[in-house]
C-alpha positions in Angstrom: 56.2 75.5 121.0 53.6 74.4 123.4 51.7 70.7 122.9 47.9 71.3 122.1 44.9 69.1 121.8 44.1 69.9 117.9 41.1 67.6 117.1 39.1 70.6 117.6 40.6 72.8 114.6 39.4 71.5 110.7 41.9 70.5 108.1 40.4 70.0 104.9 42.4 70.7 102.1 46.7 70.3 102.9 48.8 71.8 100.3 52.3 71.9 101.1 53.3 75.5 102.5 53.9 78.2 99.5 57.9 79.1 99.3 59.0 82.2 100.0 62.8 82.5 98.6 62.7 86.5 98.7 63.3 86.1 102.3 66.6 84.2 103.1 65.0 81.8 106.4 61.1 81.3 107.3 61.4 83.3 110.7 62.4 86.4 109.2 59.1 86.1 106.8 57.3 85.6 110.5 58.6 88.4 112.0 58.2 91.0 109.0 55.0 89.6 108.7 54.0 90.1 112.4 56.3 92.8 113.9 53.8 96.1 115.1 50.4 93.8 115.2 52.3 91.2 117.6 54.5 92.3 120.7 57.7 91.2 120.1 57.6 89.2 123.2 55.1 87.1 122.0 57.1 86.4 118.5 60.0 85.4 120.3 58.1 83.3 122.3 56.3 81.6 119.0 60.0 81.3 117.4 61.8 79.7 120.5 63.7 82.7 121.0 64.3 86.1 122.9 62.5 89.7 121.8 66.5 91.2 121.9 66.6 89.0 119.2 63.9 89.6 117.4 63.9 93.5 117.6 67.8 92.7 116.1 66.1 90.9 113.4 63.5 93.0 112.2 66.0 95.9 112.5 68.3 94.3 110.0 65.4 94.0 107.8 64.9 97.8 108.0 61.6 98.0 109.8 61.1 100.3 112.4 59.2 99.0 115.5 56.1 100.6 117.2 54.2 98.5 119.7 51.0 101.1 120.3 48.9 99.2 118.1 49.3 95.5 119.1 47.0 94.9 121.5 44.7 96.2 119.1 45.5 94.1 116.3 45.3 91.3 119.1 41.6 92.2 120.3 40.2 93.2 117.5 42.8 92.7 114.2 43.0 88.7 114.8 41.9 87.8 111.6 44.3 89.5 109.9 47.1 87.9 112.1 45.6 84.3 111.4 45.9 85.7 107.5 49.1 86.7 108.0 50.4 83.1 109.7 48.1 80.5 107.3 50.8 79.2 105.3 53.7 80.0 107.1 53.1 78.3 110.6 51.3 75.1 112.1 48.1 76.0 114.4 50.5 75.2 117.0 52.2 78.4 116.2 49.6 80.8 115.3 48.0 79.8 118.9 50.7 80.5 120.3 50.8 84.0 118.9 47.5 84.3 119.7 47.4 83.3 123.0 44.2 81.2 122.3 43.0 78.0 122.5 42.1 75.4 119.6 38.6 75.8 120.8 38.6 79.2 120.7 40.7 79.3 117.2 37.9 76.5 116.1 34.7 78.9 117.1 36.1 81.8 114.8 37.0 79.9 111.8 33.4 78.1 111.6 31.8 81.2 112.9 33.3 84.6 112.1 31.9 84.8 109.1 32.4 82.0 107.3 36.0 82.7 107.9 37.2 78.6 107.0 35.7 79.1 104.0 37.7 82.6 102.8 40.8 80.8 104.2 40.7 78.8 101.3 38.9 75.3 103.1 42.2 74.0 104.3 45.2 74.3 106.3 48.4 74.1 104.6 51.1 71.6 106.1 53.6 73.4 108.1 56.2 72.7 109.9 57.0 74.3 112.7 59.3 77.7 112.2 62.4 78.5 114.6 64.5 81.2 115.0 68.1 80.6 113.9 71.4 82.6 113.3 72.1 83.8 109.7 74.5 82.2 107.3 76.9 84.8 106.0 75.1 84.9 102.3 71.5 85.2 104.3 73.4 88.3 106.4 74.2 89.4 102.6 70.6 89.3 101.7 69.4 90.6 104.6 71.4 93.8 103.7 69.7 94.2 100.7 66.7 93.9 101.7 67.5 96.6 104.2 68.3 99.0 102.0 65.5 98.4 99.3 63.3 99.2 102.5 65.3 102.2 103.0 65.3 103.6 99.3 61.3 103.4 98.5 59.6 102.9 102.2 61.7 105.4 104.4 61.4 108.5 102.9 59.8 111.3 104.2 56.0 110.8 103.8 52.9 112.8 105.2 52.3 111.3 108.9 49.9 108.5 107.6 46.6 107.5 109.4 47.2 104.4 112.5 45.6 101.4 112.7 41.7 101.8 113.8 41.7 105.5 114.1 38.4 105.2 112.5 36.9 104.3 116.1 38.1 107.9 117.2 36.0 109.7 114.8 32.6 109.3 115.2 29.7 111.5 116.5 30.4 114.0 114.5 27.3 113.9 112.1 24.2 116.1 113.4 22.0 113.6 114.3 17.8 114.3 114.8 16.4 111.2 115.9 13.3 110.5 114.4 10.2 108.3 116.0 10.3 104.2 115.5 9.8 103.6 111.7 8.0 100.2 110.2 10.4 100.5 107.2 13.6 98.9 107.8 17.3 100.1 107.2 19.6 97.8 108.4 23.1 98.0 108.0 26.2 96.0 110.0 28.4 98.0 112.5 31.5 99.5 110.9 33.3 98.6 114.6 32.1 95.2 115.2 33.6 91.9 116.1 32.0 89.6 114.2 32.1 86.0 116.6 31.3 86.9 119.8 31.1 90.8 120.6 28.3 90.1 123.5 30.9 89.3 125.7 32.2 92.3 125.5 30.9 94.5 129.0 31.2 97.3 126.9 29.7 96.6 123.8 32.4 98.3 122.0 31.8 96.8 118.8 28.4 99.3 119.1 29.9 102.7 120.4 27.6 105.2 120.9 28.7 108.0 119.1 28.2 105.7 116.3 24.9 105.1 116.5 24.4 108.4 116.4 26.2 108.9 113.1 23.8 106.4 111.8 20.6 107.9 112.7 21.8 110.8 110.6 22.2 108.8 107.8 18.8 107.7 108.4 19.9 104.5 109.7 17.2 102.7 111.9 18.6 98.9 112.4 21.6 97.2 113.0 22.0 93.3 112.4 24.1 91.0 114.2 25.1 87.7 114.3 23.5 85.6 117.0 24.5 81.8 117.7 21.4 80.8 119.3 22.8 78.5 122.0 25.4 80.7 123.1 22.1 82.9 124.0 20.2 80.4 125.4 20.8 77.0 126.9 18.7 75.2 124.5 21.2 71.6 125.0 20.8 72.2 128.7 22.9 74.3 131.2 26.2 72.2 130.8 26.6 72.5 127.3 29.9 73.8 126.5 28.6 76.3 123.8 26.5 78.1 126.3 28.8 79.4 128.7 28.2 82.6 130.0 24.8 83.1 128.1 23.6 85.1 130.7 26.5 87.5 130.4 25.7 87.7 126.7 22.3 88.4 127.6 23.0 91.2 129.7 25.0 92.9 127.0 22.5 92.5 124.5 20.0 94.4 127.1 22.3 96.6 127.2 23.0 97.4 123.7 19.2 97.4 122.6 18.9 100.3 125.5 21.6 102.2 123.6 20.5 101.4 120.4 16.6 103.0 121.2 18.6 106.2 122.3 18.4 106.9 118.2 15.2 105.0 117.1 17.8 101.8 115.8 16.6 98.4 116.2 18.9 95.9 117.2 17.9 92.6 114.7 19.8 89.0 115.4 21.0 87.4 112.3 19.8 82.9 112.7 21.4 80.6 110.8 20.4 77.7 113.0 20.3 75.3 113.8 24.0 74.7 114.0 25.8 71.4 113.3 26.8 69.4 116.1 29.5 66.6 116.5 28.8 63.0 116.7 29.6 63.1 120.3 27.0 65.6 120.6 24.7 63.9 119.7 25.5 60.8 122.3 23.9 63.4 125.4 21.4 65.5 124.1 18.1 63.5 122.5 18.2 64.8 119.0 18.0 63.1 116.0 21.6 63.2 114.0 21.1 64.0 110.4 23.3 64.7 107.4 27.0 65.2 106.9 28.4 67.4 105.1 31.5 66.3 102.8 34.6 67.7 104.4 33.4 67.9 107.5 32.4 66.1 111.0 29.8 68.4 112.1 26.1 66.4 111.4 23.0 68.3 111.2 20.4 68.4 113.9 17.5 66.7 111.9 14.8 69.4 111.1 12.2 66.7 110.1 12.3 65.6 114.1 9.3 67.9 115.6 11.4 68.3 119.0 13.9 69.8 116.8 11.6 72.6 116.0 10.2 72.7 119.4 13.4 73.6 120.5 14.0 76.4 118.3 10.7 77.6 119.0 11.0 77.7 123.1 14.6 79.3 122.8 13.7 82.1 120.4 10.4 82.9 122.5 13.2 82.8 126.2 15.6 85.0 124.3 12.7 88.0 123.2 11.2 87.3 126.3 14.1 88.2 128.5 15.3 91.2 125.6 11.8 92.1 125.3 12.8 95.2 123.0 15.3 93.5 120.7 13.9 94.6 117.1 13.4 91.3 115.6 15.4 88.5 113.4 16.7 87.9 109.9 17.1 84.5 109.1 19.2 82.6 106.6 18.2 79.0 106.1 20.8 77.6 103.0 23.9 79.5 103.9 27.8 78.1 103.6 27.4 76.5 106.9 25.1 73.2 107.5 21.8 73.8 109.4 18.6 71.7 108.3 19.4 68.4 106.5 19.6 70.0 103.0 20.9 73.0 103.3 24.0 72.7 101.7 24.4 70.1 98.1 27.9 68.6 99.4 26.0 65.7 101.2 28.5 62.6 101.7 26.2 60.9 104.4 22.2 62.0 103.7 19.8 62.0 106.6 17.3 59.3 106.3 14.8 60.9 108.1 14.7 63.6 105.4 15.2 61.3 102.5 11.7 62.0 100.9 10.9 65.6 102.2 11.8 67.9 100.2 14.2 70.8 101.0 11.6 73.5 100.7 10.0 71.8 103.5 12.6 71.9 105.7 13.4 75.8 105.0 9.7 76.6 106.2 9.4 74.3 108.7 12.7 76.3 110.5 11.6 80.2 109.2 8.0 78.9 111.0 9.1 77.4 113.8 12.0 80.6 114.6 9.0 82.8 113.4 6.4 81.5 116.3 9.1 81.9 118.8 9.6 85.0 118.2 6.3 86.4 117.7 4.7 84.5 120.8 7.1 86.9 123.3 7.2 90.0 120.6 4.6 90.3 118.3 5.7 93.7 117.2 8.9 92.4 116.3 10.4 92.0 112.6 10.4 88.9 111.0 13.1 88.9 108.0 13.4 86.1 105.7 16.7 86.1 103.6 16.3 84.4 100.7 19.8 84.1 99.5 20.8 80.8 97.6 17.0 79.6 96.9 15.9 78.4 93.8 18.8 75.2 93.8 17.2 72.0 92.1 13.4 73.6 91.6 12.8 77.4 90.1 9.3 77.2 91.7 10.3 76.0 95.1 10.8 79.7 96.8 7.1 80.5 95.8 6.4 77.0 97.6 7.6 78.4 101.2 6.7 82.2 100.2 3.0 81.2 100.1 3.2 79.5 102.9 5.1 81.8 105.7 3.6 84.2 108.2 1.9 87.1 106.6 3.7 90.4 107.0 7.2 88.8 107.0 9.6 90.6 104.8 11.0 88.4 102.1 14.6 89.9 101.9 16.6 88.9 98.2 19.5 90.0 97.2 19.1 92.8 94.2 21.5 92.4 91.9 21.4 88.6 91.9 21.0 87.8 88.0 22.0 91.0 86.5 23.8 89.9 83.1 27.3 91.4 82.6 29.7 92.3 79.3 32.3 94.0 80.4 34.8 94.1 77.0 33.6 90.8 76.0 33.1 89.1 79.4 29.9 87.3 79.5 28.2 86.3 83.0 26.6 86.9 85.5 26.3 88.7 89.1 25.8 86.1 92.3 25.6 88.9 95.1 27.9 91.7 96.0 28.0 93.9 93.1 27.9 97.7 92.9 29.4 98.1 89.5 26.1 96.0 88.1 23.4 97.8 89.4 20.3 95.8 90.5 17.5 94.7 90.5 18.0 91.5 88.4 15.1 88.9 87.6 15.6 86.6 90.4 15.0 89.0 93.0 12.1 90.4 91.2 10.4 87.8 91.0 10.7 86.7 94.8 9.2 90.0 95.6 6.2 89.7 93.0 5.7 86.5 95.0 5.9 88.4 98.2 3.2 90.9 97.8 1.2 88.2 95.9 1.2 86.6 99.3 0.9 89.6 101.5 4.5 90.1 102.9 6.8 93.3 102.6 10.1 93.0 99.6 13.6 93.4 101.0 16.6 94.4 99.2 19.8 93.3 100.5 22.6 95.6 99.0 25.7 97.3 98.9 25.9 100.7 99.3 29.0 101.7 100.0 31.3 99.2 99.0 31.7 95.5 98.0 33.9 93.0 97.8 34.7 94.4 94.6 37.0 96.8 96.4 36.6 95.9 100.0 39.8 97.9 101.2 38.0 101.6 101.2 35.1 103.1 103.2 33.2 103.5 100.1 33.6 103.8 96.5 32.2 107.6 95.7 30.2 105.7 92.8 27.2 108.5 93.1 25.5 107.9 89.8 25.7 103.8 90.2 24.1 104.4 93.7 21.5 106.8 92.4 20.5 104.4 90.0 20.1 101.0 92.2 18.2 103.1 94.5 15.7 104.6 91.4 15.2 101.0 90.3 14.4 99.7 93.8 11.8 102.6 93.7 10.3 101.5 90.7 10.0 98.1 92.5 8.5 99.6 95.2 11.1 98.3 97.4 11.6 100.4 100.7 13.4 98.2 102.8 16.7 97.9 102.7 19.8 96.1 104.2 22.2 98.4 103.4 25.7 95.7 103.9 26.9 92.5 104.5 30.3 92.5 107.3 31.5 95.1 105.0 30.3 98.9 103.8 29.2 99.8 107.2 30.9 103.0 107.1 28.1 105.4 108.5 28.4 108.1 105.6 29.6 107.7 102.3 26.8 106.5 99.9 24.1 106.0 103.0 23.7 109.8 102.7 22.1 109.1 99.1 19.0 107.3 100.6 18.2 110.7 102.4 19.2 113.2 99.8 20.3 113.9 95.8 24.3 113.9 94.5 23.7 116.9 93.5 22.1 118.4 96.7 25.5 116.0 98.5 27.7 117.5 96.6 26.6 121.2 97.3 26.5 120.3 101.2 30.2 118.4 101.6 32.3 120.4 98.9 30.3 123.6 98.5 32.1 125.8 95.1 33.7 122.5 94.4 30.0 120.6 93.7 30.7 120.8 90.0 33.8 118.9 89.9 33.4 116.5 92.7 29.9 115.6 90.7 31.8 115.4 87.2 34.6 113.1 89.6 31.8 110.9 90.9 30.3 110.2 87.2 33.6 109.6 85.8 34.7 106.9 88.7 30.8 105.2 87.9 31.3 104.4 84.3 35.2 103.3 84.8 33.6 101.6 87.6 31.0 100.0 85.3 33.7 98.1 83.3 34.8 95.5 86.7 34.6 92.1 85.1 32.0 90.3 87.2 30.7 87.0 86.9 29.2 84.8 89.9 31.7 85.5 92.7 34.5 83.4 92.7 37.8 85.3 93.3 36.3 88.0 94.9 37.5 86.9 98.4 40.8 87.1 97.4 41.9 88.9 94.2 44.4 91.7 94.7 42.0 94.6 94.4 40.5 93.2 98.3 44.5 92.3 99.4 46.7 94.4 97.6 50.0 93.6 98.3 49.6 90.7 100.5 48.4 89.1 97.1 51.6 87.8 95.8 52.8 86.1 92.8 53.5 82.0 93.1 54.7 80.4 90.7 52.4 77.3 92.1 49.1 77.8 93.3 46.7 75.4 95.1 42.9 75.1 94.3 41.5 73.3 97.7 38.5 71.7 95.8 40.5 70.5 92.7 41.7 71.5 89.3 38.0 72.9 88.2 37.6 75.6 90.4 37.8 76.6 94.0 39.2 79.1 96.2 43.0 80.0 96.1 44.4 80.5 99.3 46.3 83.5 97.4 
């Protein structure tokens, strides 16, 4: 096991390791948990052994080996890897898998989309895992595991689709491209990376054909997320973070080019700005504000005006050198720590921003993005995300509405309110919710105050699936759909992002924004219409009955993980015994 520099990589909460006793020794667990997404080589490497021996192993365990996926799992599949490895193996180990850094391990957990925080906010403690020879009752068990393998997973089954075949198989919508649009349809790419895909030469996390499929679906926009310094060298050239910004710029020309092929805007999501080490803040003149508790990271004070300057110049040098890119959708109280009171889990409070108050500071970074923007591209979108408003004062969102740039679109989540029973199950929905059809009150009323204000309402939903079942495409929900999208109407709502990081599948339910189930139907099952129709209303009103309230669980209840969900008789709650988020 190689020695690494760790201070990098979080800790948080550090449960003990779960036990696993249906496996006889921990490296077995590591290599039945591994074998196919990691080369053997790489295994044996991680468990101080050979790959002979590790291809032995996994063949007593029954599992039949086929490499022709791994370094796809390895570029692409990593998060499920690190999933795979949490609680089994110390960082050490699952770097060593990996092949990364702790910096690099460290960027995707803060950054791939909020990934720390669906890991559970902590590391377990693990020591480290090392292949050894078998007693003769582990041989014994091994046996039988072998042969329940054998009896239920070996039989002769239909040839079964392999992993990421889905980036074979698209372009195969007619696609008419129609002229730029001013509404917006924004959706996220069903092939993307989420951290750093600009880095990519190809932009493969945008393929072409793609695209394509999208604009049939009537897709104009696709949303992305942008760390602004690793764009721009807003802390100067030698700042870490902003190596190779140039080569991410480049990309990004290059997939806004593509992307005006088919009339789709590329738009950059901005959570910014980003929290900064202390050491950070010991080189670069910025005021250090708030902490976060659980966490070193202090926020770059927004109340400082050379703060806002900053974000100001870099936005206007990024859409000046992308002059096309489409525009920006900001988020400005999101799980990670921007502005001084963005998050409520303050240990250590700024005391520049003691007395202003945290509407303040959400305007003052919306404007100062906003001017940036618009001094380079005037044309280009301006997207306000209101998500997690309304904290401590239920006037306070009117307070920045009123005050941002006319003609931004104020963007709220729809179903954010909506009351649930399901069987007797009282609550409420938080966001991602197909099975409770929006709009609810809150976002109504943040669009009242929009148009009261002159800017454009902006629904942020799910179309095609949620993290109410996360594991398909899309759930074939027709009549749920139908209905969100009548209600919008009735709003007069007719922008739209259309997913979060998941139900970008370019068909599915997108094709009900263009056209009737009915008139669907008919086109994809022709004398079948009838039933598929009756099929769709039946899965909507079974669908109807999920037990939502807020969103806890969601992350990581079995209908999202399936199998990999399993029974403990001991579970840990990171942020104590009222609540939190399981690892499992």
């Amino acid at each position: 096991m190689k020695r690494y520099d760790l201070t990098t990589l979080p800790a948080g909460a550090a449960p003990d390791r779960l036990e696993y006793p249906h496996f006889p020794t921990l490296h077995q667990l590591v290599i039945w948990r591994n074998i196919n997404l990691v080369p053997a080589s790489r295994i044996a490497s991680t468990l101080e052994t050979t790959p002979e021996k590790v291809l032995q192993c996994a063949n007593e365990m029954g599992l039949d080996v086929d490499e022709s996926s791994t370094e796809l799992f390895l570029e692409r599949g990593f998060q499920t890897i690190i999933r795979r490895n949490w609680d089994i193996l110390p960082y050490e180990q699952i770097l060593d898998l990996l092949e990364w850094t702790p910096e690099k391990l460290a960027y995707i957990l803060k950054e791939d989309d909020f990934f720390w925080v669906k890991l559970g906010f902590g590391k377990p403690r693990c020591a480290p895992v090392i292949y050894r020879e078998l007693t003769c009752d582990e041989k014994n068990r091994t046996a039988e595991i072998k042969s329940t393998v054998q009896k239920y997973f070996q039989s002769e089954l239909p040839a079964a689709a392999q992993p990421f075949d889905f980036l074979k198989h698209y372009g195969r919508k007619k696609c008419a491209v129609e002229g730029k649009s001013d509404s917006v349809r924004m959706v996220y790419s069903y092939s993307a990376l989420y951290g750093d895909p600009l880095l990519d030469p190809e932009i493969s996390s945008y393929p072409e054909a793609m695209l394509a499929d999208y604009a049939a679906c009537g897709v104009n926009a696709v949303w992305m997320q942008a760390t602004l310094y690793t764009l721009m060298p807003c802390f100067g050239e030698d700042f870490p973070g902003s190596r190779r910004w140039q080569e991410r710029l480049e990309n990004l020309r290059k997939l806004v080019e593509r992307g005006k092929k088919y009339a789709i805007d590329v738009i950059l999501y901005f959570n910014e700005p980003r929290a900064m080490p202390p050491e950070f803040f010991e080189r670069v003149p910025f005021r250090m504000g708030a902490r976060q508790s659980g966490f070193d990271d202090r926020a770059i004070c927004c109340s400082d005006p050379q703060t806002l300057q900053m974000l100001e110049d870099a936005v206007c040098g990024l859409f000046t050198r992308v002059p096309d890119l489409g525009g920006v959708m900001t988020i400005t109280m999101s799980e990670n720590l921007t502005h001084c009171k963005s998050r409520e889990e303050i240990d250590i409070p700024c005391p520049h921003c003691a007395d202003v108050p945290v509407h303040e500071l959400v305007l003052n970074v919306n404007c100062a993005i906003e001017r940036g923007m618009h001094r380079a591209a005037p044309e280009a979108k301006f997207i306000v995300n209101t998500w997690a408003w309304d904290r401590d004062d239920e006037n306070w969102s009117e307070k920045v509405i009123s005050r941002l740039p006319a003609g931004t679109r104020i963007m709220a989540v729809s179903e954010t309110g909506v009351e649930t029973d399901c069987g007797g199950i009282k609550g409420s929905v938080s966001d991602y919710s197909i099975s409770k059809p929006g709009p609810g009150k809150t976002a109504s009323g943040i669009w009242r105050h929009a148009r009261q204000y002159g800017h454009k309402p902006m629904a942020k939903i799910q179309l095609n699936n949620s993290w109410e079942l996360s594991a398909v495409p899309y759930i074939p929900v027709a009549d749920l759909i139908e209905k969100h999208l009548a209600a919008l109407a009735d709003e007069e709502v007719g922008d739209f992002m259309l997913c979060w990081t998941l139900g970008g599948f370019p068909g599915g339910n997108f094709e009900l924004l263009n056209t009737s189930k009915e008139k669907l139907a008919n086109l994809l099952y022709g004398n079948a219409a009838k039933e598929v129709l009756a099929a769709w209303s039946c899965f909507s009103k079974a669908f109807e009955k999920f037990p939502f309230h807020l969103i806890d669980g969601l992350y990581t209840f079995p209908g999202n993980y399936g199998p990999m969900s399993l029974l403990h008789k001991k579970m840990y709650f990171p942020q104590g015994d009222d609540g939190g988020i399981p690892l499992r």
